[in-house]
C-alpha positions in Angstrom: 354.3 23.0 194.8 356.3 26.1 194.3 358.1 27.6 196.8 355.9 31.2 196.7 353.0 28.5 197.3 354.5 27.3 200.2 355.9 30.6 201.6 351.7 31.4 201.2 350.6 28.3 202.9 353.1 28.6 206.0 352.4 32.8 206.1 348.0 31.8 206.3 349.3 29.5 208.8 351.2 31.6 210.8 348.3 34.1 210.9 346.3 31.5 212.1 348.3 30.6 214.8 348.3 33.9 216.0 344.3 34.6 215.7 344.2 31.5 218.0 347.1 31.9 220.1 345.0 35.7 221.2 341.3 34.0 221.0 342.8 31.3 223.9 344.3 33.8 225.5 341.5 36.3 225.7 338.9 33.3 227.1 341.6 32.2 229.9 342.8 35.6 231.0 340.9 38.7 229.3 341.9 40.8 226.5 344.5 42.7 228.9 346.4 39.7 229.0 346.9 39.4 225.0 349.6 41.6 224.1 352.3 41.2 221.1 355.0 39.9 223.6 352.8 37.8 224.8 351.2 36.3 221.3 355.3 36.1 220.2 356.1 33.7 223.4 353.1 31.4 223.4 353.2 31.2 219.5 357.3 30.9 219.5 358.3 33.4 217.2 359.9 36.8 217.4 357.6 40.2 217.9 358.7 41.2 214.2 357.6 38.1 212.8 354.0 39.1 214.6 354.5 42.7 213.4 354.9 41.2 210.2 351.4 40.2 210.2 349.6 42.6 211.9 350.0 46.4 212.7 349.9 45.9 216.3 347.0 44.2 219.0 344.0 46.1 217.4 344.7 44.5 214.5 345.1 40.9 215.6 341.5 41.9 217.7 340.1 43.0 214.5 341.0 39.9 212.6 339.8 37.8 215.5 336.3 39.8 215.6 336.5 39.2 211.8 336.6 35.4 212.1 333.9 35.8 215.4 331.4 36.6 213.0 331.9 34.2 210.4 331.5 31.5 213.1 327.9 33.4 214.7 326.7 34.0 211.1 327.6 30.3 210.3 325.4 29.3 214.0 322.6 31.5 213.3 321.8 30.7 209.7 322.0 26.9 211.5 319.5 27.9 214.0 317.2 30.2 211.4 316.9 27.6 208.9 315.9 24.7 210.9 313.5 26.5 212.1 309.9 25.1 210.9 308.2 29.0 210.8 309.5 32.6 211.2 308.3 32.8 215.2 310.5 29.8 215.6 313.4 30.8 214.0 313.2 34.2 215.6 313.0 32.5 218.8 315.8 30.0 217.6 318.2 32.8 216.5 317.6 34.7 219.7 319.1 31.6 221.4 321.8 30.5 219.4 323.0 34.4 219.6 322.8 34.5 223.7 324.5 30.8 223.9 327.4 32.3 221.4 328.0 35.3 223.8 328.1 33.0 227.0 330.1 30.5 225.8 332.5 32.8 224.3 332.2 35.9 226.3 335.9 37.1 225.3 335.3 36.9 221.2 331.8 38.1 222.0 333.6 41.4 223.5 335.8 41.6 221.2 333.3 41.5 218.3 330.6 43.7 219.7 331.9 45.6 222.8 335.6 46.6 222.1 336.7 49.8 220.3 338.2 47.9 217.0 339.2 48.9 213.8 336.3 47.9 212.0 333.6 49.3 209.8 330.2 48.3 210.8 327.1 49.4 208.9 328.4 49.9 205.7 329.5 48.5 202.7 332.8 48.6 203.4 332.3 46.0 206.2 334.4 42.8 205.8 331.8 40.0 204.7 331.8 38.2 207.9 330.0 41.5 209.6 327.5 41.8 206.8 326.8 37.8 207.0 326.2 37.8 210.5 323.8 40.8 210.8 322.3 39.3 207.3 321.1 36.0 209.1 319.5 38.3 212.1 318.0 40.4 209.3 316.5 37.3 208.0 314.9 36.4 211.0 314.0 39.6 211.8 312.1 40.1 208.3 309.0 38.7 208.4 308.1 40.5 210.7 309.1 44.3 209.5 305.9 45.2 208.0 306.0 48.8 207.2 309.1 48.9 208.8 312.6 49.2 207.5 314.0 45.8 207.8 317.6 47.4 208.1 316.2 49.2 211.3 314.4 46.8 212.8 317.1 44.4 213.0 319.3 46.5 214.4 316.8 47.4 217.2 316.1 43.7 217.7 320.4 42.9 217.5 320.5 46.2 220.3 317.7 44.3 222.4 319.7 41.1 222.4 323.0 43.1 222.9 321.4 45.3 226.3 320.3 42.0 228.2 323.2 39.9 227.2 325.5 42.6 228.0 323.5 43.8 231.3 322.9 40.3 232.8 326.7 39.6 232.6 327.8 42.9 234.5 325.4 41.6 237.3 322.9 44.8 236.6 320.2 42.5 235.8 319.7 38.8 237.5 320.8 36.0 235.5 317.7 33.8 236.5 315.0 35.9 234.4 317.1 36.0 231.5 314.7 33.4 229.5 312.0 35.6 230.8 313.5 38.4 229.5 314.2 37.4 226.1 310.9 35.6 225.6 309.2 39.2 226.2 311.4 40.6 224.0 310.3 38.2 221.1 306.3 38.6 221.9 306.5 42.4 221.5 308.7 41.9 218.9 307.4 39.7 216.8 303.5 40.8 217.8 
């Protein structure tokens, strides 16, 4: 191996370290907590080194929201495409997407509820975005009719978003959640 390979390998691993070092971070203490003296201690390296691989904390969040939705796109095409029919899979997508937010409410934020330095809805979206709103477009499509798919996935994604997003702020109770979302997916999918 040359050494430009290796000085590749240990800079992808680095990175790594620090997307992880934040994500653990975030989950135990909030996004508050992550900051680049912070990362630099629990990763043992200097700030520069940090700086080195990001511009700053909104760029580490970014990357982190990045790698987010490669790992929901990754659980809903699971979910989708075990599915035996389209009502189930929207159902099954709907799921998988609530249990991703709960069990990871700090990447959850920081992919869909913090101001980052991302573009959504375009092309110029990294292709973890466009993957992960691609599987909920594909549930979402057979059931757009007349409808433009693009649209109606992003009303479905919004529904999803509001009761997830409502529920945890204690506006809405937490025990007619399933109720909720099942209402959603009848006049939805009717």
């Amino acid at each position: 191996m040359s050494i430009q390979g290796r000085r590749e390998r240990e800079r992808a691993e680095r990175e790594k370290l620090i997307i992880t070092a934040a994500r653990e971070l975030a989950e135990s203490e909030g996004w508050d907590a992550v900051t680049t003296r912070r990362l630099a201690a629990e990763i043992e390296y200097s700030q520069p080194v940090l700086y080195s691989h990001f511009k700053g904390k909104g760029a580490i969040m970014a990357a982190v929201a990045v790698e987010g939705c490669a790992e929901l796109a990754a659980e809903l095409r699971a979910a989708r495409t075990a599915a035996p029919g389209p009502g189930e899979a929207l159902a099954d997508v709907a799921a998988a997407y609530t249990d991703f937010a709960e069990r990871r409410p700090a990447l959850y934020d920081v992919m869909f509820v913090r101001d980052v330095d991302l573009p959504f809805a375009t092309p110029e979206a990294p292709p973890a975005l466009q993957e992960a709103f691609g599987e909920l477009r594909e549930s979402v499509r057979p059931f757009a009719g007349g409808d433009d798919v693009d649209v109606l996935t992003e009303t479905f994604w919004s529904g999803l978003h509001g009761l997830l997003i409502l529920m945890r702020d204690g506006r809405m109770h937490r025990e007619h959640h399933e109720l909720r979302v099942a209402v959603l997916l009848r006049r939805f999918a009717a």
